[in-house]
N, C-alpha and C positions, 0 to 999 in steps of 0.2 A: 629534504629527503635524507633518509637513513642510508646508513651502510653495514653491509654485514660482515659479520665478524666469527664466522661460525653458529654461534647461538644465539652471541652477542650485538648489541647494534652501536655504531658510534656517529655522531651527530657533524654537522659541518664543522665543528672549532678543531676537530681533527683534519680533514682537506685547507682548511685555512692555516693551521701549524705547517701542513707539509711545502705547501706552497710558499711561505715565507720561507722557506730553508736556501729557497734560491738565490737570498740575498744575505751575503755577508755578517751583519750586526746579528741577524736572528741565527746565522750557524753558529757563532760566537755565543750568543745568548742560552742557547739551549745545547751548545756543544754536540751537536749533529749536523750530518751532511747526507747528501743524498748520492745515491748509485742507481743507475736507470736504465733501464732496455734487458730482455731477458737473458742476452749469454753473460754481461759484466753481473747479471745478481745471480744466475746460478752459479759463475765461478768465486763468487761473494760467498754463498751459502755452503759450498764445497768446503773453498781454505779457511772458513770458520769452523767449521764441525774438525777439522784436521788441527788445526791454532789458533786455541779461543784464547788466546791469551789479550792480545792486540785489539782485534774487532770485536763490536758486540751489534747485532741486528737488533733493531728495537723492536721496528716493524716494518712490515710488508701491505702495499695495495699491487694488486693485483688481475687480472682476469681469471673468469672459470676455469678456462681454459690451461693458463698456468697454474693455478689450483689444483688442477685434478693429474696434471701430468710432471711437474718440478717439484712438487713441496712433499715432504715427508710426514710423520704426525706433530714431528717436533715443532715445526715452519708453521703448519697451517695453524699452530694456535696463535702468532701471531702475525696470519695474514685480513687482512680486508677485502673481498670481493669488490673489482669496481667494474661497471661497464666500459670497455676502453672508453666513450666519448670523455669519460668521467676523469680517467687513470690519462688523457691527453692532457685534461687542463691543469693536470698537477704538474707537468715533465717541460723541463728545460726544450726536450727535443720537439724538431719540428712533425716527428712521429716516432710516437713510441709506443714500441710493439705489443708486451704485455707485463713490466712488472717495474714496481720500485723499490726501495727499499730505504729504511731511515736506520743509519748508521752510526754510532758513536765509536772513538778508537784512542789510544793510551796516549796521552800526551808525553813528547820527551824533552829533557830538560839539557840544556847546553853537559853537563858530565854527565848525563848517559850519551849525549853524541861522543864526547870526547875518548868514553871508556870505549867507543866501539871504534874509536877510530886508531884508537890503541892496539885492540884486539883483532879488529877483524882482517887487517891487511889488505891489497888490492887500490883501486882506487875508489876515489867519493867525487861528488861535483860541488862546487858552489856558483851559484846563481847570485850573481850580482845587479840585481834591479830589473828581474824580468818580466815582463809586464802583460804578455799575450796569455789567455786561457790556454790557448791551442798551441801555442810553445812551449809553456810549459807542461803539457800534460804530452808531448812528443816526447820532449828531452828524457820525460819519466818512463816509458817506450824505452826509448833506445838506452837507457841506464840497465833496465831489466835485461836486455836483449844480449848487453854486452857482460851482468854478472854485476854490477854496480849495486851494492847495497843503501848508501849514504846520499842522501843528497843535502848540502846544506843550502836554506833562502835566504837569503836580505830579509830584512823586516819589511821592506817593500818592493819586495819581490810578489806576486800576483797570488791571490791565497788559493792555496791547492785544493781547497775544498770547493771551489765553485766548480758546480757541475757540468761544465765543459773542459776543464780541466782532468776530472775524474773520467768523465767519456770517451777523450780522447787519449786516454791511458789505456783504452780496451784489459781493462784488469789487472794492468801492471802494477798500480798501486797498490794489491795486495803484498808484491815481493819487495818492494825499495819504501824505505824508510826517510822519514824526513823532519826539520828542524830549522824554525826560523830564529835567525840569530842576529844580534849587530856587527856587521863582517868587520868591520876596522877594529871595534875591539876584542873578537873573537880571535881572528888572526892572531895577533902576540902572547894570547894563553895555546893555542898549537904551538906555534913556537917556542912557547917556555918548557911547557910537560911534553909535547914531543918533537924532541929535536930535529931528529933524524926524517924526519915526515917532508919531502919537499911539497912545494907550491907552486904551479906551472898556473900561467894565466894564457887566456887565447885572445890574442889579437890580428887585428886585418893585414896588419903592412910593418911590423917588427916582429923581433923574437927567430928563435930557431923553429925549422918545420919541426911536426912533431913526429914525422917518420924517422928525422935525424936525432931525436934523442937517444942517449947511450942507451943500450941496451938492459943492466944490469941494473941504470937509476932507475928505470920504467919499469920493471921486476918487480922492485918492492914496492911498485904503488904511489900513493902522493893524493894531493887535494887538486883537479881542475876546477880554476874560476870562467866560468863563461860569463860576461856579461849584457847590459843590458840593449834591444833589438836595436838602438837608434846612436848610443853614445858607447858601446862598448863599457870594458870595463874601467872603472871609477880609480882616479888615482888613489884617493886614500886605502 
């Protein structure tokens, strides 16, 4: 069965690309990921028209219905009409309501984290080995919520692009940025270029509260390590 595309028709090797994007190897492979259900792609489709710089929408499947009432002329050329029964088999979610969207976005490399963490001041998180979709697409939540621009991952840290990650970000991953890194040895290049940058780690049963930290150190910011949901964070 075809699908339409406006004028155009596209054949099943396109539902079979989008559906693989679910899994890891092929978001790596094709360097996309997916955003799904209609408020996280209209707010997708907004802070892109606002800062294309970051994201790029490749494409869209869709309902009529979201067609004829979300998309602009710009959007609809590259959206797909699909029947929801259709636009269900391709979505992570156990319903989704009317839209998807295949997204590609700027990869960053350890000095542009560093230059930002230079510049931007406040605080950043590092994530040491965390492993739940839905932990970490909270943490990205509550990073937005509090003004957190930075987050740094583990290399096995749970990859932010799997689509319950992104979901349960409810569109936060538009505003907080992110970079996975090898934390043992990223640690002593923060420390060499910036000095003055503290490093607060959170653990269960040591350490100061974090209400009782000085005031004026907590001002300027710092890197928190959260670690990981079972073993906390990792001595090295």
């Amino acid at each position: 069965k075809m699908l339409q595309k406006g004028s155009k028709l596209v054949g099943q090797s396109r539902l079979r690309f989008v559906r693989n994007l679910q899994v890891k190897k092929y978001r790596q492979h094709y360097g996309a990921f997916l955003v799904e259900g209609k408020k996280s792609v209209v707010e997708l489709l907004a802070h892109t028209e606002k800062n294309s710089a970051r994201f790029n929408v490749k494409e869209l499947y869709c309902t009529s219905n979201f067609y004829d009432e979300c998309l602009n002329a710009n959007w609809r050329s590259q959206a797909y009409i699909l029947p929801q029964d259709q636009l269900e088999g391709l979505s992570s979610l156990q319903t989704i309501d009317s839209a998807i969207a295949v997204v590609s976005d700027v990869k960053r490399s350890e000095d542009d984290l560093l230059q930002d963490l230079s510049s931007s001041g406040g605080f950043s998180l590092a994530l040491d080995g965390v492993r739940d979709p839905g932990n970490l697409g909270s943490i990205i939540r509550v990073a937005d919520w509090f003004g957190v621009k930075n987050i740094i991952c583990s290399n096995d840290t749970v990859d932010v692009y799997n689509p319950k990650v992104i979901g349960t970000t409810m569109g936060s991953f538009l505003r907080v940025s992110w970079c996975y890194v090898d934390l043992p040895s990223f640690f002593p290049k923060v420390q060499q270029q910036l000095p003055t940058l503290d490093v607060y780690g959170c653990f269960s049963a040591e350490g100061k509260d974090v209400h009782m930290l000085n005031e004026t150190n907590t001002r300027k910011g710092g890197i928190i390590v959260i670690g990981n949901e079972s073993v906390g964070v990792r001595n090295e």
